[in-house]
N, C-alpha and C positions, 0 to 999 in steps of 0.2 A: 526386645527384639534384637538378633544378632546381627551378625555381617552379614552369612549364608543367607540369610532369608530375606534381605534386603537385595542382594544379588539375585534371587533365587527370584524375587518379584520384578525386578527389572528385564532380567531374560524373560520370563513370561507375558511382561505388557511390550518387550519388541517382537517375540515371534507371533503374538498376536492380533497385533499393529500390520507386518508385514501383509500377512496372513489377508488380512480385510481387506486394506489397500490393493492385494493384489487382485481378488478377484472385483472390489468397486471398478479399478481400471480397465480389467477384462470387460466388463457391463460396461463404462463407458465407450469404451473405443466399439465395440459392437457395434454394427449396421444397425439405425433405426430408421424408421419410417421420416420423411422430414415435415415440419410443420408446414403451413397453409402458405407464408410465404415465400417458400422455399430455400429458406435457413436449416441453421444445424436441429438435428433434433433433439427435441426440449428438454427427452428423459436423459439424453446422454449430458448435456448442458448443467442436469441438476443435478446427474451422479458426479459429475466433475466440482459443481460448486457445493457438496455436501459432504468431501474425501474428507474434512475436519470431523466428521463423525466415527471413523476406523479408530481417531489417536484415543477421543473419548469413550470407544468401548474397549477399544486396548490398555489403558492403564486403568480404567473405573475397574474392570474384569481382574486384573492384579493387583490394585489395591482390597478391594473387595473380598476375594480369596485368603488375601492374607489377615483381614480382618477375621475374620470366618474361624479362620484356623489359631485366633489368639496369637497373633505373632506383635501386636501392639500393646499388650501390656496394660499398664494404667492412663497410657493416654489412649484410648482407643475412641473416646468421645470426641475427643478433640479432632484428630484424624476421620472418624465418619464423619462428623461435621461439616468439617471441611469439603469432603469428597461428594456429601449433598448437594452443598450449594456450590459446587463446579458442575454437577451435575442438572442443577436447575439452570442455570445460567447458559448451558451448552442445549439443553433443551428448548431456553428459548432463542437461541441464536439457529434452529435449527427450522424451527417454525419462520427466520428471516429468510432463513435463506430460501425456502421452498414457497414464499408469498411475503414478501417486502412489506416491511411495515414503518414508520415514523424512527428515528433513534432514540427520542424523548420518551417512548413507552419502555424503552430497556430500562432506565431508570430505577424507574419502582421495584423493579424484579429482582435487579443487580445489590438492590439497596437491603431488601430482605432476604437475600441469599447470604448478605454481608453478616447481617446481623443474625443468621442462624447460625453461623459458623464461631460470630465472638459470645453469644450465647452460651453452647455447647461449649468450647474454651473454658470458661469460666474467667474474663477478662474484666477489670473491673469498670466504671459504668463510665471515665474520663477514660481510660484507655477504651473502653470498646467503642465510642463515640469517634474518635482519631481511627483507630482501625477501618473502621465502616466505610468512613471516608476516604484513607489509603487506600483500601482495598476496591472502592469503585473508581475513583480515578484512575488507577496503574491499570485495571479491567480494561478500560476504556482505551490507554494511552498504548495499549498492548495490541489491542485489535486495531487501531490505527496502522499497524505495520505490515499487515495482511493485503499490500497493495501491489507487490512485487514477487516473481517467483522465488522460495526459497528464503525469502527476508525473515519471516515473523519465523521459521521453526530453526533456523539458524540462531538468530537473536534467543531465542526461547530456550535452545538447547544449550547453549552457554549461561544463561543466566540460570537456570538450574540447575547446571554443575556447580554453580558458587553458590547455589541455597543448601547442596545437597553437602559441600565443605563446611559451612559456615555450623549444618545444625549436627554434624560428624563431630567438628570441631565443641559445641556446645554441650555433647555430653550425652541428648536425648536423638537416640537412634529411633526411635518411634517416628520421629518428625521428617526423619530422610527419606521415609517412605514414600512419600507422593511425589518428591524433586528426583529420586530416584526412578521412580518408573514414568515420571512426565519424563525426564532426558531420554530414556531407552525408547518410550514411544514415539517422538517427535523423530531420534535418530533413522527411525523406521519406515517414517512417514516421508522423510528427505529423500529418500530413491524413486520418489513417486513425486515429490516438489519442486524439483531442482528442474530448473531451465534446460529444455521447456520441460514445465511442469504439465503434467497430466489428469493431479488431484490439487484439487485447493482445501488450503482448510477451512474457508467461508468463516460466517460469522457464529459456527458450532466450535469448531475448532478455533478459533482465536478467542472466544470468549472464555473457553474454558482454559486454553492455555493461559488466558490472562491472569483470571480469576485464583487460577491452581497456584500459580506465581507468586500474586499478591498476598492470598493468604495465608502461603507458606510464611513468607519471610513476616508477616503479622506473628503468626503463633513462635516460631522461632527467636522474634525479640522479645516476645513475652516470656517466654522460657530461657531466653540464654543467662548466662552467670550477672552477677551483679558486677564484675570486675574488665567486663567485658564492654567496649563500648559500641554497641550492636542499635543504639536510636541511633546513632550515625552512620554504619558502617552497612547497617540490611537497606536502608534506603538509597544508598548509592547504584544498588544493583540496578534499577530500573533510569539509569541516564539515559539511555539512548532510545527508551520510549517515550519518555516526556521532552525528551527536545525535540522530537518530531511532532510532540501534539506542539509544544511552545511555538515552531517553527509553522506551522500548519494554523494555529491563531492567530501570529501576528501579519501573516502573509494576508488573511482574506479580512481583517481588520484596517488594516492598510488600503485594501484591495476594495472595500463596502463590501465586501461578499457575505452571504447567510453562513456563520460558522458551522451549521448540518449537514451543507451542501457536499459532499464528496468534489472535489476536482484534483486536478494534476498537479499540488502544490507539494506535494510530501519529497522529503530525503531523497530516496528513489526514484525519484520523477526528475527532480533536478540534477542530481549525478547524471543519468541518462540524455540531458540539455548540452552537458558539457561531454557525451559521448565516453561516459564508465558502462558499460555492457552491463545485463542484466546478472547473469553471475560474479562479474566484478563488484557490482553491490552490494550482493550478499557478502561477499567476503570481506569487504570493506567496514560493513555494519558489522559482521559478527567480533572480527578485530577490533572497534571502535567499545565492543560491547566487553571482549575482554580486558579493556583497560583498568575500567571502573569493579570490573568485577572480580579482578585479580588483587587489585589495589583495598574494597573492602574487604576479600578474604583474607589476608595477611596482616589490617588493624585488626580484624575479630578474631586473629590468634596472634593476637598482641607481639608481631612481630616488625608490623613499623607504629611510628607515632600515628595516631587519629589528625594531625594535620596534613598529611595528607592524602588522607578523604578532598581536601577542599582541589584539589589538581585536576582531577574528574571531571567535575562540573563546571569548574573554570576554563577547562578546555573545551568541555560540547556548548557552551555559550559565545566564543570564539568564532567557533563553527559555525553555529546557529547563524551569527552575526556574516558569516562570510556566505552561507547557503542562501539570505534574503538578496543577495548581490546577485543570484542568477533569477532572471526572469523568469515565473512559473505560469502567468496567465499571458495569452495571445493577444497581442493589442488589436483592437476595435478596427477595422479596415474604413480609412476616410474616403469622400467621394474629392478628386483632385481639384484644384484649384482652375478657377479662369484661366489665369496668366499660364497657368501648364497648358491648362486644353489650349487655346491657343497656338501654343508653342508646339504642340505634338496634331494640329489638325494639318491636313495638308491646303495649303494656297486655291482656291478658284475660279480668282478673280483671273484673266490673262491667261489661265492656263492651257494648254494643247489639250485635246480628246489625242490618245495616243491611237495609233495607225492600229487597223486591223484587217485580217487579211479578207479580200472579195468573197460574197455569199458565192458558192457550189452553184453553178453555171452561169454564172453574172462574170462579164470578163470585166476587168480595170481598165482606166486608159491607158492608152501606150506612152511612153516614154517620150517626154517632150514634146505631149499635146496633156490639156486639161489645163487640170491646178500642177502645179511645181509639186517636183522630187519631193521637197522636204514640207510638204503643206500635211497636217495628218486630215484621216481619212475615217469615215464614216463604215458601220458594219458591212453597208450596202456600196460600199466603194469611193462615194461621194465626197470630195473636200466639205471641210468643214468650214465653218466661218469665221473668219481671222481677229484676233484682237485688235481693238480700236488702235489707232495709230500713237506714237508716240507723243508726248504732250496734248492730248485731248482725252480727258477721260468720258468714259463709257454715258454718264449722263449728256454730256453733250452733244456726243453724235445723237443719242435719242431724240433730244430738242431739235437739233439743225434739220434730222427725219419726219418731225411734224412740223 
């Protein structure tokens, strides 16, 4: 496969991306009918949480195309392969998002989408066992990111600019294909994600961006040169998704939280605690993401030492460490103590009924007959009855009155 036609695929999976996106978001913003409780309406709700399906028919449709047309060569197994089980993987993220189901059944799906991909590779049975399991965790650690506007296809579109150098840089222009038209479609997808976002990519779109990701940078270290140190350098790419899953573990492990449960503990949630705006995070992460991803482009064209790879990682664990220092759950609301209530009731005992003014045609006394100026007074005008005298409390005048 040449340059042109790797270009020639990436223009067609963004004007096709746009293209979807634009009319999903027409359909959403559309007047509908509103549901029974008088909330948004439900079909606008779902074309909003299913915009992740525009990116997956925008680069499936250019990658596809370009299969078609023999523009892949001798790896072409490889690449359909691939492009199935992103393809399964977004089909079942797409089934979540239109009726929510357990995360624990993504599993199995994610696991044999894994394994049809090192299959078709031709990977051998210690490497495809490692892959399988790369490839479902980074899946995972990717859709994790999908929590903030703009986060995961920012994140996503950089990280497949450095798959799409790393497998340029390796030799097999076959393999550029899908990190090339994943970054075009995602860049396409960002005019519609970007704060405030209008289209989400739900769990169709992040799974398959994950997936697409994952096992890219799989097949790509299976194929890079032998001179090349690429089991260090492709796995660096994916830092700033597994520090948010690492960060996201140790918070509700700490916390006794159910680790399936979704809550407000991620990156983004916490930059936002300490008032970083929603699009400041994104930029934030993307920048955070081109460290690591600049840093393995440049080992895997052997232009610094492979030690430092280790700077990356040592620095988003820094981080990590500094991100469990902001609070992400709301603490427990107690009921106050005695000695407060106490303190915050007001007195009783001895106290005045404060004055209020005569019922509407009931006159007051006049000035200088009745009870005293300063005695207070009953609704109905009446003095009230005075507290007990000084040094006699209140039980004893009772006694002395029986």
């Amino acid at each position: 496969m040449n340059v042109l036609g790797i270009i020639a695929s990436g223009v067609a999976a963004l004007f096709i991306t746009v293209a979807l996106a634009k009319g999903a978001r027409r359909a959403a913003l559309r007047p509908h009918a509103p549901d029974g409780s008088g909330g948004r309406a439900p079909r606008a709700a779902a074309l909003r949480r299913t915009g992740g399906a525009t990116v997956v028919l925008g680069v499936g449709t250019a990658v596809g195309g370009a299969l078609w047309l023999g523009a892949a060569d001798g790896t072409a197994g490889s690449v359909a392969g691939l492009l199935a089980g992103a393809g399964i993987v977004a089909a079942l993220g797409l089934v979540h998002d239109l009726k929510p189901f357990r995360a624990a059944l993504r599993l199995p799906v994610q696991t044999a989408a894994a394994v049809l991909v090192v299959c078709l590779a031709g990977l051998s049975p210690a490497a495809g066992v490692l892959a399988v399991l790369w490839i479902v965790l980074v899946t995972n650690a990717f859709a994790l990111l999908d929590h903030a506007d703009g986060l995961l296809t920012t994140v996503g579109l950089v990280t497949a600019a450095g798959l799409l150098a790393c497998a340029a840089l390796g030799g097999d222009l076959a393999l550029t294909l899908l990190p090339a038209t994943l970054a075009a479609g995602l860049a396409g997808f960002l005019l519609h994600n970007w704060h405030p976002a209008r289209l989400r990519l739900g769990a169709s779109g992040a799974q398959f961006t994950g997936f697409a990701l994952a096992a890219s940078g799989a097949l790509i270290q299976e194929a890079a040169p032998s001179g090349r140190a690429a089991w260090a350098a492709l796995p660096v790419l994916a830092t700033v998704a597994l520090a948010d899953t690492a960060l996201v573990l140790i918070s509700r492990r700490r916390a006794a939280r159910s680790l399936l449960c979704d809550t407000d503990d991620h990156i983004a949630h916490r930059l936002r605690r300490v008032r970083v705006t929603v699009p400041g995070t994104a930029v934030l992460l993307a920048l955070w993401a081109a460290v690591p991803v600049t840093t393995a482009t440049l080992v895997y064209a052997e232009l610094l030492h492979p030690a430092f790879l280790l700077l990356p990682p040592a620095g988003s664990v820094a981080a990590v460490f500094v991100l469990l220092r902001i609070p992400a759950y709301t603490p427990p609301r107690t009921a106050p103590s005695r000695t407060a209530a106490r303190r915050t009731a007001a007195p009783t005992t001895g106290a005045a009924v404060p004055s209020a003014a005569p019922a509407p045609g009931v006159a007051g006394p006049a000035p200088g007959k009745g009870a005293p100026s300063g005695t207070a007074r009953t609704a109905a005008g009446h003095p009230t009855v005075p507290p007990p005298p000084t040094g006699r409390s209140a039980a004893g005048v009772a006694a002395e009155r029986n």
